[in-house]
PDB file with SEQRES, HELIX, SHEET and CRYST1 records, atoms N, CA, C and O in Angstrom:
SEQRES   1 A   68  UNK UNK UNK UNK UNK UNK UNK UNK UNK UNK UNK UNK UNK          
SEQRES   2 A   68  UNK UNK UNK UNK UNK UNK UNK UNK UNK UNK UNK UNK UNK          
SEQRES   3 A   68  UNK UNK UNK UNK UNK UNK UNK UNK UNK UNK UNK UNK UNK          
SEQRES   4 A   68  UNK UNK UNK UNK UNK UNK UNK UNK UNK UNK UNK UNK UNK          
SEQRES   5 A   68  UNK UNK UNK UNK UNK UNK UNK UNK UNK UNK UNK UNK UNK          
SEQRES   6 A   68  UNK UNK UNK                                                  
HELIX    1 AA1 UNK A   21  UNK A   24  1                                   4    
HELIX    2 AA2 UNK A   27  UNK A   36  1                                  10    
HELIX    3 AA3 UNK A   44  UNK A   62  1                                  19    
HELIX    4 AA4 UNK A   63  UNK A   66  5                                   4    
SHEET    1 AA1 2 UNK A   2  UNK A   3  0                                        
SHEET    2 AA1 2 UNK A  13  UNK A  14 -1                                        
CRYST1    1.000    1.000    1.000  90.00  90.00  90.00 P 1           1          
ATOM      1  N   UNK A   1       0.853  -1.159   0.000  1.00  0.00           N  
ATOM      2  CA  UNK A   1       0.000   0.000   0.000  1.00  0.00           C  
ATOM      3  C   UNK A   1       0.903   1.227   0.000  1.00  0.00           C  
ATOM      4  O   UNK A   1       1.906   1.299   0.711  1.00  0.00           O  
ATOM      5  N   UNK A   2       0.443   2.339  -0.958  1.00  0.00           N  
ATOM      6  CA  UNK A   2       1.507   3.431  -0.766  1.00  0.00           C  
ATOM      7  C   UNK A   2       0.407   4.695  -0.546  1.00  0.00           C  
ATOM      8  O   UNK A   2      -0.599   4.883  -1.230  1.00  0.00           O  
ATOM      9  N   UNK A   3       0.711   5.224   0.196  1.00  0.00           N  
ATOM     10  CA  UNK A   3      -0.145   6.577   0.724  1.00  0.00           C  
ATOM     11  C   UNK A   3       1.189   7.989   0.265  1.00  0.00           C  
ATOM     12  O   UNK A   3       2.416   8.072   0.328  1.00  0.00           O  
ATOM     13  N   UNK A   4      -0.013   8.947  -0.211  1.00  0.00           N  
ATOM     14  CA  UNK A   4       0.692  10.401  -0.615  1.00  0.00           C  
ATOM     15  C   UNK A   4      -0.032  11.231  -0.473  1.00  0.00           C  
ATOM     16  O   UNK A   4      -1.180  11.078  -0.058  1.00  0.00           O  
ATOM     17  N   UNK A   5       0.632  12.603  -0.879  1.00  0.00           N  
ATOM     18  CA  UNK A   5       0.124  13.570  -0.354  1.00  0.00           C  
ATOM     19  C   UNK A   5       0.550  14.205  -1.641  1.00  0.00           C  
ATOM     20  O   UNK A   5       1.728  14.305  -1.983  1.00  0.00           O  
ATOM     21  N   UNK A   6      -0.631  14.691  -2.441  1.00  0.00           N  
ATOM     22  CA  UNK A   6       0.034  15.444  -4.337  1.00  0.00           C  
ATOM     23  C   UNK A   6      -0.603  16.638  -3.760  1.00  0.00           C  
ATOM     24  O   UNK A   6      -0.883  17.062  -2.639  1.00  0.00           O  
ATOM     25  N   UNK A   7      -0.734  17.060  -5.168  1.00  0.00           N  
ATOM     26  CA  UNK A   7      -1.001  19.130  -5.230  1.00  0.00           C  
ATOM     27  C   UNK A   7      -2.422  19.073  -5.500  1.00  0.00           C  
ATOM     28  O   UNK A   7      -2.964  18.283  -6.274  1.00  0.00           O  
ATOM     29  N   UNK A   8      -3.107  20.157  -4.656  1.00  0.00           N  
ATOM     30  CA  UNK A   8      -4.303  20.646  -4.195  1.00  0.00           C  
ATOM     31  C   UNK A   8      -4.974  20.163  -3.070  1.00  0.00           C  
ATOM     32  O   UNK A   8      -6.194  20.280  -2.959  1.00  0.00           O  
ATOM     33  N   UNK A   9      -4.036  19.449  -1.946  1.00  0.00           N  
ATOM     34  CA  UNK A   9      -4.550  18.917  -1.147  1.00  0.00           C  
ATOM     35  C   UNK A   9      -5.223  17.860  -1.085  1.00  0.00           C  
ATOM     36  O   UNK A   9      -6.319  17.656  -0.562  1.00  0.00           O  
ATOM     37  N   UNK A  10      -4.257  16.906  -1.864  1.00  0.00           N  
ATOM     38  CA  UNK A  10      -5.192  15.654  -2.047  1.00  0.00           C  
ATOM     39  C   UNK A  10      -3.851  14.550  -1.332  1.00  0.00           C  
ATOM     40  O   UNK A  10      -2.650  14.709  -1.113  1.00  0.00           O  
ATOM     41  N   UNK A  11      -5.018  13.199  -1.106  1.00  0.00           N  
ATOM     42  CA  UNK A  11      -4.029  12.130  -0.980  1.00  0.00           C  
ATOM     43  C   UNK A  11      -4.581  11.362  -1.670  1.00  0.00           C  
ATOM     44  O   UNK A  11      -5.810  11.348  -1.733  1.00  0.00           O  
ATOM     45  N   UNK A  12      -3.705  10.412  -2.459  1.00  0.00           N  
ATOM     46  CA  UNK A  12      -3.682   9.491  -3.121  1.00  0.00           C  
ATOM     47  C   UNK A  12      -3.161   8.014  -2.055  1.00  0.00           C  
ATOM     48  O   UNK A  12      -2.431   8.135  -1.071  1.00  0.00           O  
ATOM     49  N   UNK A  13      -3.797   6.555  -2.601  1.00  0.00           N  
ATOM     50  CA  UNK A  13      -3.948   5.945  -2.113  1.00  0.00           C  
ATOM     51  C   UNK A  13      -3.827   4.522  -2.649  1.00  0.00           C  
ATOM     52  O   UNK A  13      -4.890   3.903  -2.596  1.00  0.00           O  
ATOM     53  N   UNK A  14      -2.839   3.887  -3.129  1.00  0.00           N  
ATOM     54  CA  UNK A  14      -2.915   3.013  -3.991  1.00  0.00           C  
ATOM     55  C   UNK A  14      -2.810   1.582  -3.352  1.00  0.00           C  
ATOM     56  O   UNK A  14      -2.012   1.420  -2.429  1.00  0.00           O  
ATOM     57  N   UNK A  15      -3.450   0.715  -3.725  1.00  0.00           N  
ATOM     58  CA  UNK A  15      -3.896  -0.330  -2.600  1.00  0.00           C  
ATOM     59  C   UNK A  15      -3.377  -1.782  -3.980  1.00  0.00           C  
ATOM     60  O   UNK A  15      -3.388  -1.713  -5.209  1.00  0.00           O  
ATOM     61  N   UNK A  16      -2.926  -3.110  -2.918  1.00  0.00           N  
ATOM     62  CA  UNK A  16      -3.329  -4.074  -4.556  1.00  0.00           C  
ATOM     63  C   UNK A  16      -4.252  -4.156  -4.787  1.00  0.00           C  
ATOM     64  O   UNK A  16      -5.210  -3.540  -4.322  1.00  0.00           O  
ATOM     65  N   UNK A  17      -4.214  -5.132  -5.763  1.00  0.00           N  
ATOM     66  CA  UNK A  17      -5.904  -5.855  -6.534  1.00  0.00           C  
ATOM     67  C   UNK A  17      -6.582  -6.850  -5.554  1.00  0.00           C  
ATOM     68  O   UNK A  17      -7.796  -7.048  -5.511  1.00  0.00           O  
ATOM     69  N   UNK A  18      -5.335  -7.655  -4.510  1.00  0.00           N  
ATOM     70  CA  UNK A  18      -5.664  -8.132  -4.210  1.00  0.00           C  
ATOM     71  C   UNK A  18      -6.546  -8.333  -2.775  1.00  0.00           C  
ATOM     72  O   UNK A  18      -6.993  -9.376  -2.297  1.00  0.00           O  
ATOM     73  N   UNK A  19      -6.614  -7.218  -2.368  1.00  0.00           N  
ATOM     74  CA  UNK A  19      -7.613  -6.491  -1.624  1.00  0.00           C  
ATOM     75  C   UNK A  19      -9.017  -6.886  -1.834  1.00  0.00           C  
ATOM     76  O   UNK A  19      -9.573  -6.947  -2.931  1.00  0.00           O  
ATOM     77  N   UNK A  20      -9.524  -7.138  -0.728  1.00  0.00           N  
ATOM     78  CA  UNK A  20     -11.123  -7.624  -1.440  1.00  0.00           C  
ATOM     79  C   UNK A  20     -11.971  -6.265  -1.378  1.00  0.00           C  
ATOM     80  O   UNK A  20     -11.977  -5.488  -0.423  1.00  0.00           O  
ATOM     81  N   UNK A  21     -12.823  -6.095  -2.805  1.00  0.00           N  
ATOM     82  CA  UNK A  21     -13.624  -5.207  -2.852  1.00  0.00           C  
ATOM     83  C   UNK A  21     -14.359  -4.123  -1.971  1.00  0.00           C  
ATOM     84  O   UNK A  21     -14.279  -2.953  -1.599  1.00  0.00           O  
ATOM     85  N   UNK A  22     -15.207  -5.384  -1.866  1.00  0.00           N  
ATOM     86  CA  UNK A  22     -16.538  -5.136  -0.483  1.00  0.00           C  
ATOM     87  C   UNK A  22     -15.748  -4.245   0.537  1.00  0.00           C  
ATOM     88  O   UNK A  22     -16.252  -3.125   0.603  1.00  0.00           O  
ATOM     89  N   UNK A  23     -14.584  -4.422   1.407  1.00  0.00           N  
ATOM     90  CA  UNK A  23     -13.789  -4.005   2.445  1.00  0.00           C  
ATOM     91  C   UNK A  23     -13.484  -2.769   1.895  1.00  0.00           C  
ATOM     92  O   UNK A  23     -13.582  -1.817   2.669  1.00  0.00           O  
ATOM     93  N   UNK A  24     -12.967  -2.429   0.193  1.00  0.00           N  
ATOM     94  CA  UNK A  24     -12.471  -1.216   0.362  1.00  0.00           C  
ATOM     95  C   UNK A  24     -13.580   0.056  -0.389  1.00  0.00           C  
ATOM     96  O   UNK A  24     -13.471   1.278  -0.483  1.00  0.00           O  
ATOM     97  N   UNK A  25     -14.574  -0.857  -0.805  1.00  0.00           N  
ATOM     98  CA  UNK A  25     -15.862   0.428  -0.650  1.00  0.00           C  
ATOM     99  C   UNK A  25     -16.630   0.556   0.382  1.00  0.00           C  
ATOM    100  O   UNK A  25     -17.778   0.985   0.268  1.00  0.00           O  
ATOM    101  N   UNK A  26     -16.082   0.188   1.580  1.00  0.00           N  
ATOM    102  CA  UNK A  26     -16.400   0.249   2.712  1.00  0.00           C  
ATOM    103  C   UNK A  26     -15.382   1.684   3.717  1.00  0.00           C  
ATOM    104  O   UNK A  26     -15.782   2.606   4.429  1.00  0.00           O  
ATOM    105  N   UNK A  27     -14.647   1.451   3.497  1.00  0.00           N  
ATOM    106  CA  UNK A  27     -13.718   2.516   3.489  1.00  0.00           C  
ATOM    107  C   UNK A  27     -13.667   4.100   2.689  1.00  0.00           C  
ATOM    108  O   UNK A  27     -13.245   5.212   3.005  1.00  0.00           O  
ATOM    109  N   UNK A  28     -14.249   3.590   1.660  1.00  0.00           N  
ATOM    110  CA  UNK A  28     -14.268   4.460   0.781  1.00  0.00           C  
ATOM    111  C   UNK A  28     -15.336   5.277   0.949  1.00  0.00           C  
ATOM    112  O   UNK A  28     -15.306   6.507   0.934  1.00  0.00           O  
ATOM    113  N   UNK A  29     -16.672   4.291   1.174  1.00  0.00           N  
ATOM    114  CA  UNK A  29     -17.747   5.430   2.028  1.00  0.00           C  
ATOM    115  C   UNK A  29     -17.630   6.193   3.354  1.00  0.00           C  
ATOM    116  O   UNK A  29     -18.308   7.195   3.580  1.00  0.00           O  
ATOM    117  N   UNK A  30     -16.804   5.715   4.165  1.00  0.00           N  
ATOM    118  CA  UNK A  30     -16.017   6.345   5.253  1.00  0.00           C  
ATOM    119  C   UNK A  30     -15.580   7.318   4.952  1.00  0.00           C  
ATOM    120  O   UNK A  30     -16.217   8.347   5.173  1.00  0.00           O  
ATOM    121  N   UNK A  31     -14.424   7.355   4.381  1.00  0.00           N  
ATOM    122  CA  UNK A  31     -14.169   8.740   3.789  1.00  0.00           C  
ATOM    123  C   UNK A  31     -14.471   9.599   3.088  1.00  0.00           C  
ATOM    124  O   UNK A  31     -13.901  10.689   3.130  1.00  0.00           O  
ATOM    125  N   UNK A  32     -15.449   9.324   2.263  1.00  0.00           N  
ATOM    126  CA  UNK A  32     -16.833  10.045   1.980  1.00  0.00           C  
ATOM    127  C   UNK A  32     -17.389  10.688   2.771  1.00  0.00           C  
ATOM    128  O   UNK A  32     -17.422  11.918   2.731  1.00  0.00           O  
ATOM    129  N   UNK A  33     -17.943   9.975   3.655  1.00  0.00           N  
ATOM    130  CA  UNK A  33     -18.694  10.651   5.176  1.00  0.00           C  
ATOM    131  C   UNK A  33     -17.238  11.670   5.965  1.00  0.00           C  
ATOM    132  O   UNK A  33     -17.195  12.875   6.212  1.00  0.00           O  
ATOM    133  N   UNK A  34     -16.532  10.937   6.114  1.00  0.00           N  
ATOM    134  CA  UNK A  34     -15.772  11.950   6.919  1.00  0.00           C  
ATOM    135  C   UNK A  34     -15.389  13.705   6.174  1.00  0.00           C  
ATOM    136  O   UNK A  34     -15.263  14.751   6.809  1.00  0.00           O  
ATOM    137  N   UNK A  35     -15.289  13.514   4.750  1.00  0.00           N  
ATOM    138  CA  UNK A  35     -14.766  14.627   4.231  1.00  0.00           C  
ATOM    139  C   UNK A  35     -16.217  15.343   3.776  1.00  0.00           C  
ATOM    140  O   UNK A  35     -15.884  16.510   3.571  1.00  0.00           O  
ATOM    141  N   UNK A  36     -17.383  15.255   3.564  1.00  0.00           N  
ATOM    142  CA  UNK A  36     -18.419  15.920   3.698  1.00  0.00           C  
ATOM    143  C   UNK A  36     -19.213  16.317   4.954  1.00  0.00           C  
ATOM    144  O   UNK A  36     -20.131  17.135   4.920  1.00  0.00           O  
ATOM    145  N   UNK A  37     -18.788  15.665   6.096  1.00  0.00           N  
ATOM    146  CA  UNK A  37     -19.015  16.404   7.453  1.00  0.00           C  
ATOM    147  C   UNK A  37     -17.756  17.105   8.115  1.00  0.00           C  
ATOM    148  O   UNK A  37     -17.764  17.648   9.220  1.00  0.00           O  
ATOM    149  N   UNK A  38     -16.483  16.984   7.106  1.00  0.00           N  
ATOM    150  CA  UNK A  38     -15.518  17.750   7.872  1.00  0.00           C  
ATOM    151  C   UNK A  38     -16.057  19.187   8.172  1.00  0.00           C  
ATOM    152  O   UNK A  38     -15.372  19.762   9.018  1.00  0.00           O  
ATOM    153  N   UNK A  39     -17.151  19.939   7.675  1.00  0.00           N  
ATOM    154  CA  UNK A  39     -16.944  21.061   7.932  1.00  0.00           C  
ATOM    155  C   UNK A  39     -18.451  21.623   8.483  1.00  0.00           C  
ATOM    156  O   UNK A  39     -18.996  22.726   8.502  1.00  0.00           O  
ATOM    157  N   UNK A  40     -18.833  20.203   8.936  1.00  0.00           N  
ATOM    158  CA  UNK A  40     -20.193  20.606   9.717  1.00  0.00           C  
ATOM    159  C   UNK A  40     -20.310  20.725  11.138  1.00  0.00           C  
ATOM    160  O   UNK A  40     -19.690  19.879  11.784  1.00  0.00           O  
ATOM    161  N   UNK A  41     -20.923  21.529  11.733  1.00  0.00           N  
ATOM    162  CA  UNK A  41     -21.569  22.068  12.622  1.00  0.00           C  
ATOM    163  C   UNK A  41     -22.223  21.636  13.686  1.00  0.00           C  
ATOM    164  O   UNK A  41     -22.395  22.109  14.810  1.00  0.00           O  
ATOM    165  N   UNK A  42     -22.624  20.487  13.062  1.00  0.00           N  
ATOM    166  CA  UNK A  42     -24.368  19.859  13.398  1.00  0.00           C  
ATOM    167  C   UNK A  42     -23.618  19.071  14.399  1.00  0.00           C  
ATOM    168  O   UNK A  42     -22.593  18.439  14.139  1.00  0.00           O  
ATOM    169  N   UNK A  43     -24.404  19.170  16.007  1.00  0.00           N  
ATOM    170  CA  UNK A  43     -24.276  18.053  16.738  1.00  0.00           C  
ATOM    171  C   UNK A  43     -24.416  16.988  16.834  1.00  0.00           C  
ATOM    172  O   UNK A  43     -25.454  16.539  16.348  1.00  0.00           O  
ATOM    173  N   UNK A  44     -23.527  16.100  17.455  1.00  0.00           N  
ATOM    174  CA  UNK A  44     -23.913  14.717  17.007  1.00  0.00           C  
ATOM    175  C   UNK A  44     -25.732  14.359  18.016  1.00  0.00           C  
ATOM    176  O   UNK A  44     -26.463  13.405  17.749  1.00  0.00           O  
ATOM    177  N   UNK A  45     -25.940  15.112  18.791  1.00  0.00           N  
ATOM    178  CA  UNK A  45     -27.151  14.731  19.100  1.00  0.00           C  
ATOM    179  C   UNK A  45     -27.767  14.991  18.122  1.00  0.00           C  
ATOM    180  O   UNK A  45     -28.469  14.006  17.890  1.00  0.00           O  
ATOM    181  N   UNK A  46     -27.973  15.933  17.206  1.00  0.00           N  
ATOM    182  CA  UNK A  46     -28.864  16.372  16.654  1.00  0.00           C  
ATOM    183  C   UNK A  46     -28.891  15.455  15.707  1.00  0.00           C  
ATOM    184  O   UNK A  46     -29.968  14.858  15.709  1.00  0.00           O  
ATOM    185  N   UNK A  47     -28.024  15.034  14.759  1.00  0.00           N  
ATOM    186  CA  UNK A  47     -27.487  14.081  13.688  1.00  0.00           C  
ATOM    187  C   UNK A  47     -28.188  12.455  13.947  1.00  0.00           C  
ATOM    188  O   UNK A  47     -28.454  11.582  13.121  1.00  0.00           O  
ATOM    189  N   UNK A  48     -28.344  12.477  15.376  1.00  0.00           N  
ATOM    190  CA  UNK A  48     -29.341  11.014  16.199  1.00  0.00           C  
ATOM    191  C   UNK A  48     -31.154  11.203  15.904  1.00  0.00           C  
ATOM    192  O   UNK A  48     -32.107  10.522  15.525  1.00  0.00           O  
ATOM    193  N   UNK A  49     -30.920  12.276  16.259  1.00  0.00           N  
ATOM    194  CA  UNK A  49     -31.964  12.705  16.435  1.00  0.00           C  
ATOM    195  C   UNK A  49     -32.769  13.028  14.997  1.00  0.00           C  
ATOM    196  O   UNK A  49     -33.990  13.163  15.069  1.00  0.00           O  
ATOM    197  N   UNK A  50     -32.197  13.136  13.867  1.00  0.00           N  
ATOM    198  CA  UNK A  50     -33.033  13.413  11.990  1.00  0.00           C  
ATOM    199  C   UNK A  50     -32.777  11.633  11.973  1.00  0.00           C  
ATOM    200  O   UNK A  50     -33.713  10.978  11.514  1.00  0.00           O  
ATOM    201  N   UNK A  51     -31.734  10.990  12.384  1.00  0.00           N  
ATOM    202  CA  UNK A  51     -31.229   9.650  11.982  1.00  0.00           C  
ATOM    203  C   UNK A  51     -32.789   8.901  12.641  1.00  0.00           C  
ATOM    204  O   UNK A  51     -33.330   8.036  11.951  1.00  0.00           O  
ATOM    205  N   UNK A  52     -33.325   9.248  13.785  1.00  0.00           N  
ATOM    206  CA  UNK A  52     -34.413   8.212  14.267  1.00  0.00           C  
ATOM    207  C   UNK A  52     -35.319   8.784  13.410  1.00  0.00           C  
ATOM    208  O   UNK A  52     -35.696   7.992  12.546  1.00  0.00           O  
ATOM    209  N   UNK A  53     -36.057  10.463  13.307  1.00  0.00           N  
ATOM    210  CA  UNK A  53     -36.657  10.642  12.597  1.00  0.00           C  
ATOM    211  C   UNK A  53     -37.165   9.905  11.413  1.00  0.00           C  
ATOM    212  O   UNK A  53     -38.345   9.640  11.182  1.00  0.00           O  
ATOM    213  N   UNK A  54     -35.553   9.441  10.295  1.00  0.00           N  
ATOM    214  CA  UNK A  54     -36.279   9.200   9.292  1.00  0.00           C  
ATOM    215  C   UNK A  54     -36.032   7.384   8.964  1.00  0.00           C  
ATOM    216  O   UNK A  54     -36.186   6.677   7.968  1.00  0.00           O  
ATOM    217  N   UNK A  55     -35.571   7.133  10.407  1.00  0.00           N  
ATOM    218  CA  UNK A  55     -35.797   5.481  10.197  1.00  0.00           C  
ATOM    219  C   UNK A  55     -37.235   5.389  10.374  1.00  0.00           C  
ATOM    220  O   UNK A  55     -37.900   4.736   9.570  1.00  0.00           O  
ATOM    221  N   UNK A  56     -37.931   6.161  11.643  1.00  0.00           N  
ATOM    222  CA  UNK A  56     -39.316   5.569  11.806  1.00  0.00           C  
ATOM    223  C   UNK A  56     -40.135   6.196  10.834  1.00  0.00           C  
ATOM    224  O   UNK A  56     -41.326   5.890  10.772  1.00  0.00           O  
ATOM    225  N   UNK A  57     -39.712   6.917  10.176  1.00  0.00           N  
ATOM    226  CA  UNK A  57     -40.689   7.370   8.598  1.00  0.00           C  
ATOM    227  C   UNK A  57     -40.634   6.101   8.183  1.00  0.00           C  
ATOM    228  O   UNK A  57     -41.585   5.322   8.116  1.00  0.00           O  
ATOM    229  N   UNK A  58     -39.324   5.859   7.857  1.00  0.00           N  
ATOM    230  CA  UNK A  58     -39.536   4.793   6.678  1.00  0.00           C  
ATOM    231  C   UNK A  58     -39.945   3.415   7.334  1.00  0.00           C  
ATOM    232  O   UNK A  58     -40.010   2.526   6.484  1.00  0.00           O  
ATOM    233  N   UNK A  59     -40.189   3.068   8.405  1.00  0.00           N  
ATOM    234  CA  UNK A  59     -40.476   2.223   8.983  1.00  0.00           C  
ATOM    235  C   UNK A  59     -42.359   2.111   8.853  1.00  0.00           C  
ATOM    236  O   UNK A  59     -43.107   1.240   8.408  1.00  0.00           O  
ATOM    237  N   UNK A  60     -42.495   2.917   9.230  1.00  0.00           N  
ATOM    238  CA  UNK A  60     -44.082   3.439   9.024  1.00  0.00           C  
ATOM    239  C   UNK A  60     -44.307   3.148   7.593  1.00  0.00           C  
ATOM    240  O   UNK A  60     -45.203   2.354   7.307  1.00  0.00           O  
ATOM    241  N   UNK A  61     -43.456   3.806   6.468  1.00  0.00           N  
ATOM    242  CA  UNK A  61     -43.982   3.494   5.266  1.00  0.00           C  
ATOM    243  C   UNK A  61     -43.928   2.380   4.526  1.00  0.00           C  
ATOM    244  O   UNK A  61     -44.532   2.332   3.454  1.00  0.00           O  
ATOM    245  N   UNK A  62     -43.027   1.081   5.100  1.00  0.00           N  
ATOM    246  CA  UNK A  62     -42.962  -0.007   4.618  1.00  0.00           C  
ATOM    247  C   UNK A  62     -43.038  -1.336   5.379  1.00  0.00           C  
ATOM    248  O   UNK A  62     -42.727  -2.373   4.792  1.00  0.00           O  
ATOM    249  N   UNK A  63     -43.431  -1.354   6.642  1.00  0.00           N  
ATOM    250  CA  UNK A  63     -43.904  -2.020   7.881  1.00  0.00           C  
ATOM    251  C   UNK A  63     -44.594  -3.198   7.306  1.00  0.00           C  
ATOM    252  O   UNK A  63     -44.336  -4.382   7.520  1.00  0.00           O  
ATOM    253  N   UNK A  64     -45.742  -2.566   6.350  1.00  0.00           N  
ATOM    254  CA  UNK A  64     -46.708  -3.499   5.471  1.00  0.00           C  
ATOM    255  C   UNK A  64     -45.870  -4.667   5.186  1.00  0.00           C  
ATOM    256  O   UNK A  64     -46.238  -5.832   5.341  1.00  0.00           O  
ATOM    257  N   UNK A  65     -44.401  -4.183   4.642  1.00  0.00           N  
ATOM    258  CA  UNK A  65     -43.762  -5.778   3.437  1.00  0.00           C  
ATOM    259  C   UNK A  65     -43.253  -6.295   4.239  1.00  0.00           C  
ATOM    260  O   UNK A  65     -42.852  -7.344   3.735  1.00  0.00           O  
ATOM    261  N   UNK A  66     -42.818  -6.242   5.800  1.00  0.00           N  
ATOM    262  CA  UNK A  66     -42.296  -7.547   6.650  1.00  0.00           C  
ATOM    263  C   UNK A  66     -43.627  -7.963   7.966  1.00  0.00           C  
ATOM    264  O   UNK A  66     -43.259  -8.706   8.877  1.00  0.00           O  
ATOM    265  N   UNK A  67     -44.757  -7.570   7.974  1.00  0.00           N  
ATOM    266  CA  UNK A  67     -45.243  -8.327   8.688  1.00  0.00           C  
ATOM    267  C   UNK A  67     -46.670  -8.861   7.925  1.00  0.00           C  
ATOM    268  O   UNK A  67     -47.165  -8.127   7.069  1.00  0.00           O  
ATOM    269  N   UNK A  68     -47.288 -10.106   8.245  1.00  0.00           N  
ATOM    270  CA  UNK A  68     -48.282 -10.729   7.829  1.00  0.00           C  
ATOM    271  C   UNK A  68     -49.380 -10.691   7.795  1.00  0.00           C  
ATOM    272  O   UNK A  68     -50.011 -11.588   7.236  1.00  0.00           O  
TER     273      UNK A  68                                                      
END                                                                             
């Protein structure tokens, strides 16, 4: 694995092939999440708190397809 640091503030990240997939778009959404909340605000209570919001929306709206 070789990790860098190029021009405009980026890092590059070069991994083998032989890396299994699944694991490194797993990572990859990680750092996704981390670099689009780097510059938020929002408490993590609050962030719990839209997160239950819109599980029990969607819970409510599809409840129907897992029970009998």
């Amino acid at each position: 694995m070789i990790i860098e640091r190029v021009e405009n503030n980026k890092i590059v990240i070069t991994i083998s092939s032989n890396v299994d997939i699944f694991g490194i778009q797993r990572l990859i959404d990680y750092a996704r999440y981390l670099e689009a909340t780097s510059q938020s605000k929002a408490k993590q209570e609050d962030i719990d708190k839209l997160a239950d919001e819109v599980n029990e929306n969607w819970w409510n709206k599809n409840k129907h397809r897992f029970s009998k």
